[in-house]
Structure formats: structure tokens, C-alpha cells
N, C-alpha and C positions, 0 to 999 in steps of 0.2 A: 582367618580366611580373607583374602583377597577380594574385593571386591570391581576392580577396577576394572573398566569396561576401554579399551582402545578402537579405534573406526579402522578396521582391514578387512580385505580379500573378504567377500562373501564367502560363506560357507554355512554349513546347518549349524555347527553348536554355536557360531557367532551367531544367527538369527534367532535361537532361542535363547540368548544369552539375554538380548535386546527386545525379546518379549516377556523373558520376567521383569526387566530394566522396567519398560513401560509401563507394566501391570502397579511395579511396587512404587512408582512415581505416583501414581493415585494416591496412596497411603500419606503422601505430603503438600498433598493440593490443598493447600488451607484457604482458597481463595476462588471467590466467583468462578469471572469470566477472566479473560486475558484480551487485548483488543490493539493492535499495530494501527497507532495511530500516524506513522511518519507518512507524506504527500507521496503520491507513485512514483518513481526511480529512484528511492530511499534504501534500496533494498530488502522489500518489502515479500521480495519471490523468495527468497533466501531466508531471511527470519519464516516465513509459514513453512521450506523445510525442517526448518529445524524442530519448530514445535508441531508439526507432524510426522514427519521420519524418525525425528530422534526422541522426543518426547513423546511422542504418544496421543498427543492431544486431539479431542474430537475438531474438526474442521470441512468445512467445504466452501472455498472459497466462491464456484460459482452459484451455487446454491443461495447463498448468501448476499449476493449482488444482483439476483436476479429476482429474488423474492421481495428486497428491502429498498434499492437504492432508487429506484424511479419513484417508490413511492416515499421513502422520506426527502425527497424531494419536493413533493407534493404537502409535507406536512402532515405524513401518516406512517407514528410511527407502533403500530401495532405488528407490522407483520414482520418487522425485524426481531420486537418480541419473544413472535414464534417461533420466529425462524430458529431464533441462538438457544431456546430450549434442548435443543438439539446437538448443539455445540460448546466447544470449551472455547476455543480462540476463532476470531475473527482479523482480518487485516485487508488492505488496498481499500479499494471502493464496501461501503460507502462511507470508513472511515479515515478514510485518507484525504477528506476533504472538507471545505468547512468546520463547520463549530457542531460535527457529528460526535466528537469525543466529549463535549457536556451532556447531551442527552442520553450516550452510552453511561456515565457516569451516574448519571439521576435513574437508571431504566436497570443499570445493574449495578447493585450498589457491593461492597466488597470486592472490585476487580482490579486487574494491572491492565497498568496502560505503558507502554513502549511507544517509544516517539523515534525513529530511524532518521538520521540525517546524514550528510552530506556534505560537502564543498560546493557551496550556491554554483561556480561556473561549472563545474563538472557533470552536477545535476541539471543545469538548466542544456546541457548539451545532449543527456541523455532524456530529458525529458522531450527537447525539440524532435532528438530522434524517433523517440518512438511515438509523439503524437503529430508530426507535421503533414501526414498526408490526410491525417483527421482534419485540421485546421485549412487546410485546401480544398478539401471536400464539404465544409463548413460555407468557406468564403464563395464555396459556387451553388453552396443551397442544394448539394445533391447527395448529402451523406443518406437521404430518408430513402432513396432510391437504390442505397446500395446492397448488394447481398450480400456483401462478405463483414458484417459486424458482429462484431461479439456478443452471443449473448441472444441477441435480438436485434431486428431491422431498426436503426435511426440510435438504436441504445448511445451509441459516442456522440452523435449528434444531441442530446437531451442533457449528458451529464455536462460535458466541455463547455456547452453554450448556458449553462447554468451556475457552475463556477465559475468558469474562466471567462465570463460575459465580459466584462471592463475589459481587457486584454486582446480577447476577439474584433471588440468595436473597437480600437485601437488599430487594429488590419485593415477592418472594412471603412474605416476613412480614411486610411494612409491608399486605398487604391481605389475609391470613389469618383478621380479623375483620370483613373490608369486599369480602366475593366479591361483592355486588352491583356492582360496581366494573367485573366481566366483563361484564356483562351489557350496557354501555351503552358504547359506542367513545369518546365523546368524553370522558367520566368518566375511564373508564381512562387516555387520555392524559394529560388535567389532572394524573391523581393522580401520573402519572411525572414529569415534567417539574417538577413544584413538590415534587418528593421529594429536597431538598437532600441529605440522607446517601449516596440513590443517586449525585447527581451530584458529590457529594465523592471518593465512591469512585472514581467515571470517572476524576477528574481526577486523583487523586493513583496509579491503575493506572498511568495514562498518561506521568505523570514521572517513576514511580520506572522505568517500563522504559528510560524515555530515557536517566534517570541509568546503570543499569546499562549498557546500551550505549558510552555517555560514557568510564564509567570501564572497561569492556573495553580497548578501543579507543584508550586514550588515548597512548600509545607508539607511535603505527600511524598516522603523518598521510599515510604514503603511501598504506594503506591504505584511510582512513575519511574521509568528509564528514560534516561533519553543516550542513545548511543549512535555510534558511527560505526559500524560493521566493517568497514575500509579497514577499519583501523585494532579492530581486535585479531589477536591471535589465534581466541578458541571461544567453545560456549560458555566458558567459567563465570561471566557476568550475567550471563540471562540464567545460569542454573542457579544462581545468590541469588538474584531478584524472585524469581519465581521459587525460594524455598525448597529447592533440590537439591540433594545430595549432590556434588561433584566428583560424581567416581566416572563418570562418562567422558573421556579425553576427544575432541573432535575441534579442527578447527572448523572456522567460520566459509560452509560452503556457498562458491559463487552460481548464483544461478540467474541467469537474463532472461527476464520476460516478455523480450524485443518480439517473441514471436506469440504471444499474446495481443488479442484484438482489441481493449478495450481503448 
């Protein structure tokens, strides 16, 4: 019997094909949790497709960021805890940033971790994209006022200026003698985006956390992925890593989460 599963044309016995697929995926889950540790614009929207669309896996990404990330922030990491009791994989916030990938490690022990990367300038272009009206609304102190945040009022304003502090003050004294700068949106952008030291900054955050990861991890291949999504053809690498059969043929779907708030 054939078992082979291909990605087409919706239809009902494909959708039930793809819910015993799921069901019998369980059967080989020999492992914790699952946790997308790569920085946001990693392709981080795209990997929680797949292990939620196609895998099966329990997930809720906002759920999970609105329970956990303000306050492991704070140094309280019970209610993430809770929260993942509930889940199988987690990914972006609040583990896409900082050293949250050793506490998930010590808090769930027996899990995979995936590290998503990228082409540092590529990423740092997609990352300016989707955060640079955050970082302007930062530099004018009015993100706390704004209504349209993800999540919750000030939530971008709390995580950005909490890791990305060094980077931030890096803006806010490159236009400490240039506040007219606030005053005009399109100014203010120019001035960030052509602020080479900022975006040196970015870039070099960005790799030394990956190196850190890297060299965690490096004794741990049953543990850890580190992959570039760009660059694969299909799910064949993460159905290996994660101990799944690969009878499921799907290439690697793109999904931007430019229109996500955080």
C-alpha cells in the first residue's frame, strides 16, 4: 500500500487523508516539546505552518506570547510553564529572542529546538521592514499610546526596547541633536534606515545570538536544527529531525508575517 501523501487541490479525501496523516504522526512523537528558536524574519511564519497545517502539532502562537513573553521578561517563568502544557510547539516571541532557548531547554527537558536563519543583509532588510514604524514610535515615546499593537497596548514598545535596548540608544543619540527628525515621518525613517552603526548593530545582535545558539547546541544534533528555509526544497529535513516518517511530499511554504503587529 502506498502510503504517500502529495500537497494538491483541496478536496475531502485529501483532507481526510491528512487527518489520519496527523493523527498517526502522534504515534512517532518521541519527544517533548518542539520550540522555533530562529530571531523574527527567520521564517518563523512558515515553519509554525508547517507544524501546524501539516504536522498537526498543538500550537498557538498568540496565546503563547501573550501569556509568557512580558512576563519572562520580567523574570517569571511559570506561566510559560502553563501555558506550553497545552502545546506541542512553540516559535517567534518569546523565543526568538534572547537566551529564552536555555530556559526552554532546563523547563522542558527532552525537546527539539530549530534555529531558522537567513542571510544577515536580507534579514536585516526584512526585519527593518517590518519593525521600523515600531522603532519610530519608540523614538517619539508614543508607541504606549498607540491602539493598534499586537496583542496589547505598549506590547512592541516593552519587548523592542528590551532586547533591542543597545540598538535603540544607538538612534536616540544619533538624533539627540536632530529632534526635528520627530517631527516629520519620512525624515525619521531616512535617518534610520541610512544609520549604518544602527544597522551594523542589528546585524552583528543577530549573529552573535545565532553563534551562541550554534555553539550551545553543538553536541546535540539529535536535539537541534539549524536550517535556512530559502534554501530547502521541501519538508524532508524537518520530517528527519522530528522522527517522522517522510511519506508527506510538500515544499517549503512561503508565508510573510509583514502583516502581523508585533
Amino acid at each position: 500500500m502506498d502510503f504517500s501523501l502529495k500537497i494538491k487541490s483541496s478536496d475531502s479525501s485529501f483532507e481526510n487523508e491528512m487527518k489520519i496523516y496527523k493523527v498517526m504522526l502522534q504515534s512517532y512523537k518521541n519527544w517533548n516539546k518542539c520550540f522555533g528558536i530562529g530571531c523574527n524574519k527567520t521564517g518563523t511564519s512558515s515553519l509554525n505552518y508547517i507544524m501546524k497545517s501539516m504536522y498537526g502539532l498543538r500550537s498557538c502562537q498568540s496565546d503563547i506570547e501573550a501569556k509568557s513573553t512580558f512576563q519572562l521578561i520580567k523574570g517569571n517563568y511559570q506561566p510559560l510553564v502553563e501555558c506550553m502544557q497545552n502545546y506541542d510547539f512553540g516559535q517567534d516571541l518569546p523565543f526568538s529572542q534572547g537566551e529564552t532557548y536555555l530556559a526552554a531547554d532546563k523547563l522542558f527537558p527532552k525537546s527539539k529546538f530549530i534555529l531558522t536563519v537567513r542571510d544577515s543583509m536580507s534579514w536585516v532588510e526584512s526585519f527593518m521592514s517590518q519593525y521600523l514604524g515600531r522603532f519610530c514610535t519608540i523614538l517619539r515615546n508614543s508607541e504606549l499610546k498607540s491602539i493598534h499593537n499586537y496583542l496589547f497596548r505598549g506590547y512592541s514598545y516593552y519587548w523592542l526596547s528590551h532586547y533591542w535596548s543597545e540598538q535603540i540608544q544607538i538612534l536616540k543619540d544619533s538624533i539627540s541633536n536632530k529632534l526635528f527628525l520627530l517631527e516629520d515621518d519620512k525624515s525619521l525613517v531616512n535617518h534610520i534606515i541610512s544609520n549604518q552603526k544602527f544597522i551594523n548593530s542589528c546585524i552583528f545582535k543577530y549573529e552573535s545570538r545565532n553563534k551562541a545558539i550554534l555553539n550551545y547546541f553543538s553536541k546535540r544534533e539529535n536535539d537541534f536544527l539549524c536550517i535556512d528555509l530559502t534554501k530547502e526544497k521541501d519538508i524532508s529535513r524537518l520530517s528527519d529531525f522530528l522522527n517522522f516518517p517522510n511519506i508527506l511530499y510538500a515544499p517549503i511554504p512561503k508565508i510573510n508575517s509583514k502583516n502581523k503587529k508585533n
